[in-house]
C-alpha positions as CSV (number, residue, x, y, z in Angstrom):
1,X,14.3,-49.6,-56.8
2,X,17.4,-48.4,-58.8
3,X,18.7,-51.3,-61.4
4,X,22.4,-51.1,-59.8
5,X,21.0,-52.0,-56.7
6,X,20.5,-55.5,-54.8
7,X,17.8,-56.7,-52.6
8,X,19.2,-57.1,-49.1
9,X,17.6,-58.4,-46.3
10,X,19.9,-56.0,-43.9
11,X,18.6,-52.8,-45.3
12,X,15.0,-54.3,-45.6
13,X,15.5,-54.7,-41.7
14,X,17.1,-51.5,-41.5
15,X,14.1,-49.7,-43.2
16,X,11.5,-51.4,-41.1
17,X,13.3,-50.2,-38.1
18,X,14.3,-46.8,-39.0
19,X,10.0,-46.4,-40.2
20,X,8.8,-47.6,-36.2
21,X,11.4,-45.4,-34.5
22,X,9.9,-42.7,-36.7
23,X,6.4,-43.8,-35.8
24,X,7.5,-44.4,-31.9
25,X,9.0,-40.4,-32.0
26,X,5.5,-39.6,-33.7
27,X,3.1,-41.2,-31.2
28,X,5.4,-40.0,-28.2
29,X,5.1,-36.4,-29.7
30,X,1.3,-36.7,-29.8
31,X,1.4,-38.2,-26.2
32,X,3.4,-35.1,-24.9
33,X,1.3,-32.9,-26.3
34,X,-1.5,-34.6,-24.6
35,X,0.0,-34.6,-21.3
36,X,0.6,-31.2,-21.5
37,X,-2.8,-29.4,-22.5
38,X,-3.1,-25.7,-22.7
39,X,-3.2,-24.0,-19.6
40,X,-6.0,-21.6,-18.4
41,X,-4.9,-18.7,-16.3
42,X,-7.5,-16.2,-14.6
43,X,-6.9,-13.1,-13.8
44,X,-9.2,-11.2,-11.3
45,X,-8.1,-7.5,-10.7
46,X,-10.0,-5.0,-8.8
47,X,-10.7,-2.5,-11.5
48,X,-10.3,-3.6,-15.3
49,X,-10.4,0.0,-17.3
50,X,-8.1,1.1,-14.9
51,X,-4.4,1.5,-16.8
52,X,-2.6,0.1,-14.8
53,X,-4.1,-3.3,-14.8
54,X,-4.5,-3.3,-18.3
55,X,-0.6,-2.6,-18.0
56,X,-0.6,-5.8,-15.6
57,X,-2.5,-7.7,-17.8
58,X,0.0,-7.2,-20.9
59,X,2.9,-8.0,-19.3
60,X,0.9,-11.4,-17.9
61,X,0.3,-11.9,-21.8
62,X,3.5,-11.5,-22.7
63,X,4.9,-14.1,-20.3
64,X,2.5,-16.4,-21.8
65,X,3.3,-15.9,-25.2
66,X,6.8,-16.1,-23.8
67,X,6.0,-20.0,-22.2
68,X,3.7,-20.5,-24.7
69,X,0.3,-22.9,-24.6
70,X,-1.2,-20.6,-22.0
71,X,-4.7,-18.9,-22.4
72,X,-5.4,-15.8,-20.2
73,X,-8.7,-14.7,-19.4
74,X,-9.6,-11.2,-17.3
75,X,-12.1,-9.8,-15.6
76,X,-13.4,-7.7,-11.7
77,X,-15.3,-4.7,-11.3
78,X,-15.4,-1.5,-13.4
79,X,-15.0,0.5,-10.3
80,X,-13.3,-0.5,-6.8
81,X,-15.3,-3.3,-4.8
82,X,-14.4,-6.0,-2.7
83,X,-18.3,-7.9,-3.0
84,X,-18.2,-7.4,-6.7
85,X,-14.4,-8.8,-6.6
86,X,-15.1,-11.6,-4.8
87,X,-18.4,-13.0,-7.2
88,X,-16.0,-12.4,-10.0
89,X,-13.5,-14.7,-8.2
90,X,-16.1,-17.2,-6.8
91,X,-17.5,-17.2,-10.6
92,X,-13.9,-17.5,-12.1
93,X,-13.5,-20.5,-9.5
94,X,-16.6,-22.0,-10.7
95,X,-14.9,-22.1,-14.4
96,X,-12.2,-24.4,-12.8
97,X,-8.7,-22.3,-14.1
98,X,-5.6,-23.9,-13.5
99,X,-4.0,-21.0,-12.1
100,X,-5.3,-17.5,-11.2
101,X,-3.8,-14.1,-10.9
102,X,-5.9,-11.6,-8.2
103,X,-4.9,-8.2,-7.1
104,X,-7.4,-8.8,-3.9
105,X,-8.8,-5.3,-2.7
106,X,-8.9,-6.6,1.0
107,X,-6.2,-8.4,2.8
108,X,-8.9,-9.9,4.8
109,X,-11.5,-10.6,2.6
110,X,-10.3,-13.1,-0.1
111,X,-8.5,-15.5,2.5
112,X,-11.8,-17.9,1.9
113,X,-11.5,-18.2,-1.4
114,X,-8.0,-17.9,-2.2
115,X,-8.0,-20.8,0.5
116,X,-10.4,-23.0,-1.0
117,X,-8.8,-22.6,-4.6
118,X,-5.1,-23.7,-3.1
119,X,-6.7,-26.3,-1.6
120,X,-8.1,-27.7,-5.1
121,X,-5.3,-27.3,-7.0
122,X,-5.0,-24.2,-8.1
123,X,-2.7,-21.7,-7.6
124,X,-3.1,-18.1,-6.3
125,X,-0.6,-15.3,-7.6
126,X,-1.2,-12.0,-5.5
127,X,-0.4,-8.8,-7.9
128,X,-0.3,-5.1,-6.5
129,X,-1.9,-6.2,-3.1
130,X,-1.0,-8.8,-0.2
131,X,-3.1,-10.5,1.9
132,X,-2.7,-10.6,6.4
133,X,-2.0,-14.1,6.1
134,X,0.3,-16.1,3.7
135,X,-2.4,-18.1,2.0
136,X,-1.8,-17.6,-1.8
137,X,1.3,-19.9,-3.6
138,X,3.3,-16.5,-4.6
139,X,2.9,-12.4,-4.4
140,X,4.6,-9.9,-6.5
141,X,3.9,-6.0,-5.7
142,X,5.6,-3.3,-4.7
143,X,6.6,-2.6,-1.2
144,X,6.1,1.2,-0.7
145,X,6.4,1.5,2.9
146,X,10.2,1.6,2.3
147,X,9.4,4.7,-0.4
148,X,9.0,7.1,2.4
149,X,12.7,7.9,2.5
150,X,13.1,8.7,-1.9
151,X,9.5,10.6,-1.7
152,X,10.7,12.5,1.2
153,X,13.9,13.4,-0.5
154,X,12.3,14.6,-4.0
155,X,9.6,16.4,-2.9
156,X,12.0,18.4,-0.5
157,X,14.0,19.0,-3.2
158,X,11.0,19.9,-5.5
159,X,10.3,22.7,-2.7
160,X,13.7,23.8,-1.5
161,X,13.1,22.2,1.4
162,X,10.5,24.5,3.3
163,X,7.1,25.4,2.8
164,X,3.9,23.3,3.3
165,X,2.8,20.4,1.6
166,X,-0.5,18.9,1.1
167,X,-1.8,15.6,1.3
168,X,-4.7,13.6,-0.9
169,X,-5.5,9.9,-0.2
170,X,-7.8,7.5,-1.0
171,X,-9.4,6.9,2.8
172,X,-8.2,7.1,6.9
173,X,-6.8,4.2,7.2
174,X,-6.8,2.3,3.6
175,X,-4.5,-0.4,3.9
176,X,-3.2,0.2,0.7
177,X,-2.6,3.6,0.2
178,X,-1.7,4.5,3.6
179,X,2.2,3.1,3.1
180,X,2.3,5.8,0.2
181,X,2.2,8.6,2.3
182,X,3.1,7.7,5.6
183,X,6.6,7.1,5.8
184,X,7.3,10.0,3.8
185,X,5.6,12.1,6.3
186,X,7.9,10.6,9.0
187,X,11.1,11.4,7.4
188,X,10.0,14.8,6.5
189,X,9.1,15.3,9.8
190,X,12.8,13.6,11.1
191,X,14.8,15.3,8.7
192,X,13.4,18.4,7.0
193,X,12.0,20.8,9.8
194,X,11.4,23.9,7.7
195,X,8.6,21.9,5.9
196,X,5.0,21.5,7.5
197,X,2.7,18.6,6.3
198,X,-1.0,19.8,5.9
199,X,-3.6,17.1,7.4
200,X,-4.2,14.2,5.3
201,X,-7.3,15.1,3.4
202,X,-9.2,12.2,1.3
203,X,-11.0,12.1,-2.0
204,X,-11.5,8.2,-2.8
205,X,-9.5,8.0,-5.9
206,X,-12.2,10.2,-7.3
207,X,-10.8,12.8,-9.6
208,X,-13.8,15.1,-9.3
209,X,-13.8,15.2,-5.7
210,X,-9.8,15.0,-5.4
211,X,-10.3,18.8,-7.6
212,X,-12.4,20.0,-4.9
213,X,-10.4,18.6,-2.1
214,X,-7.6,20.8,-3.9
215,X,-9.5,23.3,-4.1
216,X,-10.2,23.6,-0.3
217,X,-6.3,23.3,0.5
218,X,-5.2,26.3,-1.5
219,X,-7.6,28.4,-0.3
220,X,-7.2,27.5,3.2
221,X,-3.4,27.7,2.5
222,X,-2.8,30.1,-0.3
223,X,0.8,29.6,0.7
224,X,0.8,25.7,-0.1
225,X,4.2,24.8,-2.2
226,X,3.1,21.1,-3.4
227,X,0.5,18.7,-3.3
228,X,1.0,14.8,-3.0
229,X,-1.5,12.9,-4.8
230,X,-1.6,9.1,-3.7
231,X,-3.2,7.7,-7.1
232,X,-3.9,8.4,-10.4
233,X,-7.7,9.6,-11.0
234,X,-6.5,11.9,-7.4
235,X,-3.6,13.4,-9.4
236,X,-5.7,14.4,-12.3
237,X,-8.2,16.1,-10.1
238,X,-5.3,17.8,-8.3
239,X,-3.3,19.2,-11.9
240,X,-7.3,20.5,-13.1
241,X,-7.8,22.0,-9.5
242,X,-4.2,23.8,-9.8
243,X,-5.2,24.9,-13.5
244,X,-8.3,26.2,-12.1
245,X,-6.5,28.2,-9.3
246,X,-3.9,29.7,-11.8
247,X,-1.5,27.5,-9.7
248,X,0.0,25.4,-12.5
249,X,3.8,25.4,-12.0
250,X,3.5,27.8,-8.6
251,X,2.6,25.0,-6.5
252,X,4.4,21.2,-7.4
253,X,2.0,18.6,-8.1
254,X,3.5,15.2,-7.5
255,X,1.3,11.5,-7.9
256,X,1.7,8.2,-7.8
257,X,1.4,6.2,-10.6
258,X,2.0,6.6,-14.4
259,X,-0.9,6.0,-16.4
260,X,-1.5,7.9,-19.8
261,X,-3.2,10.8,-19.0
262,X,-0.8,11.6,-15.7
263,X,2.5,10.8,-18.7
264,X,0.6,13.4,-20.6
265,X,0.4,16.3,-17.9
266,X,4.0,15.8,-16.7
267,X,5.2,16.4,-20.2
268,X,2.9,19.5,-20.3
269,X,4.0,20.8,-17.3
270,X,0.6,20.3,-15.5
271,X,2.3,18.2,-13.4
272,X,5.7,18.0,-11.7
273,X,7.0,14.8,-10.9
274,X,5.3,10.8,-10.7
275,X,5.9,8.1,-8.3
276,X,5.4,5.1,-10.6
277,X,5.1,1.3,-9.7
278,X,5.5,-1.5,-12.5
279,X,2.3,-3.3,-13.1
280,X,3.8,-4.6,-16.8
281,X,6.7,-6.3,-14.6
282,X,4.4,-7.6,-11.9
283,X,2.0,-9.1,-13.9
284,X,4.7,-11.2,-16.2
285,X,6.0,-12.1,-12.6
286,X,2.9,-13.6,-11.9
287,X,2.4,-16.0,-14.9
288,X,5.8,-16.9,-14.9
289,X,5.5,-18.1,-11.3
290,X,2.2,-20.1,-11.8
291,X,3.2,-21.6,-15.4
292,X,6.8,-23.3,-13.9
293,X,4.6,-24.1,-10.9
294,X,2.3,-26.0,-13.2
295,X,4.6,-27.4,-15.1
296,X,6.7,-28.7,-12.5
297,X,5.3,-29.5,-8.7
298,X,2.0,-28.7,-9.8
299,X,1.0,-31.1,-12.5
300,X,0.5,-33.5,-10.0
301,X,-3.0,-31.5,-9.0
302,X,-2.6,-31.7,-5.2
303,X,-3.4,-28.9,-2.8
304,X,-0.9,-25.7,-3.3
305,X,1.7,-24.4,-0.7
306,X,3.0,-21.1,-0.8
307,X,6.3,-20.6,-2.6
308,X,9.6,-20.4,-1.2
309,X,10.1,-17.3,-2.0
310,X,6.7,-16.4,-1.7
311,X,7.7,-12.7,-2.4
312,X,8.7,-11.4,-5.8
313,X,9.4,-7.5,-5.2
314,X,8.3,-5.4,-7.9
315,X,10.7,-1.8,-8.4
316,X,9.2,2.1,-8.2
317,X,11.1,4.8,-10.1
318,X,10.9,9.0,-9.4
319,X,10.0,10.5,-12.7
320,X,10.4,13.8,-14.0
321,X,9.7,15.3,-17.3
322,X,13.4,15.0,-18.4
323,X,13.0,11.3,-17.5
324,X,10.5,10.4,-20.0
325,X,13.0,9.8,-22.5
326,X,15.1,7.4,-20.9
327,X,14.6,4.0,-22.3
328,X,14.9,2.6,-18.5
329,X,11.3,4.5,-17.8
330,X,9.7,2.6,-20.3
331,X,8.6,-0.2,-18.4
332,X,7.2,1.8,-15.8
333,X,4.4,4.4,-18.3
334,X,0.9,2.4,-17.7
335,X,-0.4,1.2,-20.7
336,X,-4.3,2.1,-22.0
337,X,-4.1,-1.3,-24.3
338,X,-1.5,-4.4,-25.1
């Protein structure tokens, strides 16, 4: 105690108090932070090395870094596979996650165990992929059967509007991939008569057989002026098929998606043009949605509704060569790590 000051039983009071509200902010500190644990998010995606759900997968990391106390985990089949999906999910489920993140590779298929999960609790995020019945609490993907119209348009262009165009895709009647061709086929059909669409021909998003699929086309018509790739591992097939041929440049190559190795053949000329979806910004949609649904309604534990809105649309974007340096096409190049 300093020798100019008196003992006084007011600030003695004073200092008694101020040292319990101190204690009282302490313990309610502690409290919080025990009534709000760290949450444990699972992501189950139908193909893990694949690009663009390693893409997905960083932008779902960055929104929890973002909220902060979230742990992701990630896993699904190396290659395409509903059975294999569905024992990762049922294993994932088994874990008891407070949330989970699934691209489901069926519409059909997962509404049992996305079901059972709502029902316990825990919410369901769809990513890249919907399901026939509303059953999960939110979705975020893009919705390409509206794309028909911009495809339509730039490929014309692409082609001077006339000549013949080929088709590869991933099966007759995929679900999936079917919207990423279809509509376009309408409108060219509706609006660009001096242009003849080949017959769909299918290669299973296998980059090997995509090449021979290609392969077949020009030599059946050596007058071809573009080929449409539906995915990724089929646009990489088609650019090696066109190399083979000497066709590189002749005949337009144009794919969906943006992972690395498509980036690097459009910048090398060995293809023309991508059609490229946003996995990054779907992903972060996704733990954002579950996270302030867990934070809020869903602390409580009971079984999950769907959002209102369930449906978080997720943007495409054209991209040419001379687009790769814009800073807006950024968020749409696949990543091959976080």
């Amino acid at each position: 105690m300093n020798g100019n000051q008196q003992f006084s039983p007011r600030r003695a009071v004073t200092a008694i108090a101020a040292g319990t509200a101190a204690f009282a902010v302490a313990a309610f500190a502690a409290l919080s932070a025990t009534a709000a644990p760290t949450l444990h998010i699972a992501g189950v995606v139908a193909q893990t090395p694949d690009p663009y759900f390693v893409s997905m997968k960083c932008g779902a990391l960055a929104a929890a870094k973002k909220l902060g106390g979230v742990k992701l985990s990630w896993q699904g089949p190396v290659q395409p596979s509903v059975s294999q999906q569905i024992t990762a999910l049922n294993s994932v489920a088994v874990t008891k996650p407070d949330g989970v993140i699934l691209t489901p590779f069926s519409p059909t298929a997962f509404l049992q165990p996305v079901s059972k999960l709502m029902k316990q609790g825990v919410p369901v995020a769809l990513t890249d992929a919907y399901l026939s019945k509303k059953a999960a609490y939110s979705a975020t993907y893009t919705d390409v059967s509206s794309s028909g119209p911009v495809l339509a348009r730039r490929i014309a262009g692409l082609i001077g509007g006339t000549g013949e165009i080929g088709i590869v895709a991933f099966g007759a009647g995929d679900p999936f991939e079917t919207p990423r061709y279809a509509g376009m086929v309408k409108v060219i059909k509706a609006k660009y008569p001096k242009i003849t669409v080949l017959p769909v021909q299918y290669a299973a998003a296998d980059s090997n057989k995509a090449a021979q699929v290609v392969s077949g086309i020009l030599a059946a018509h050596p007058n071809v002026k573009a080929i449409y790739a539906t995915d990724g591992p089929m646009g990489q097939g088609a650019a090696a098929a066109l190399r083979t041929a000497g066709k590189r440049g002749k005949v337009k190559l144009i794919s969906f998606d943006a992972e690395p190795a498509l980036v690097a053949a459009l910048r090398n000329g060995s293809i023309d043009a991508l059609y490229a979806q946003a996995p990054y910004i779907e992903g972060y949609n996704a733990m954002t949605s579950l996270v302030r649904y867990l934070r809020g309604a869903g602390a409580a534990r009971n079984p999950v509704r769907p959002a209102n809105p369930y449906y978080t649309p997720a943007p495409l974007k054209f991209i040419t060569k001379a687009d790769l340096a814009k800073p807006e096409t950024r968020k749409f190049l696949y990543l091959a790590s976080c």
